[in-house]
N, C-alpha and C positions, 0 to 999 in steps of 0.2 A: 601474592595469593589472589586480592581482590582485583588486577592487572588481569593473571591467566582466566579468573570469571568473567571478566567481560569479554574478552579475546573467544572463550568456548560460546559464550550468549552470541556474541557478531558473529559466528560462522553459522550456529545452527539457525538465525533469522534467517541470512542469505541462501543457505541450504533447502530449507524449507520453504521460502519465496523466491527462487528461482526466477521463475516466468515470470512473476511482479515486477520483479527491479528488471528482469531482461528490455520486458515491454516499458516500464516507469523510462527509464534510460534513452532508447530507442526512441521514444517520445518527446523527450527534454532536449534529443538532439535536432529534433522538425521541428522545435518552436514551441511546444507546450509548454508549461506551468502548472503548478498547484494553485487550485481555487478555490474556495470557502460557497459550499453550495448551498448551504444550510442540510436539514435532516432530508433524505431524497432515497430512493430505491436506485440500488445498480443499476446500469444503463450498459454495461459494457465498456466502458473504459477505466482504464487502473485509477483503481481506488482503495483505498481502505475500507472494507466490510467490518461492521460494527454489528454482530447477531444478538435480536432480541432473544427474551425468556423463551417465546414460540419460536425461535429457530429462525424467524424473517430475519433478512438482512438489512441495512439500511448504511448510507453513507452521508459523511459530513463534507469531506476534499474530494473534488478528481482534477486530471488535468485534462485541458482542456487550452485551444488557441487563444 
């Protein structure tokens, strides 16, 4: 039971980030990496969005060469 919840949780992630992992992927295969930015505004590269109370975005990882 707790096997097929994760199995439905890991598809609907991938489902719903698509273009994330398409481009995260595509990325890791030029040479990037995940990097510890500290707290920073998107820039346009995959990243994880963290949305404040006001709706700003802010990220902690992107990658990056």
């Amino acid at each position: 039971m707790l096997a097929g919840l994760a199995i439905i949780a890991t598809a609907l992630f991938f489902n719903n980030n698509a273009d994330f992992v398409e481009r995260a992927n595509e990325n890791w295969k030029d040479g990037m990496s995940w990097h510890y930015t500290g707290v920073q505004e998107p820039d346009g590269n995959p990243a994880i969005t963290i949305k404040r109370d006001d709706n700003s975005e802010f990220i902690i990882f992107k990658m990056k060469k």
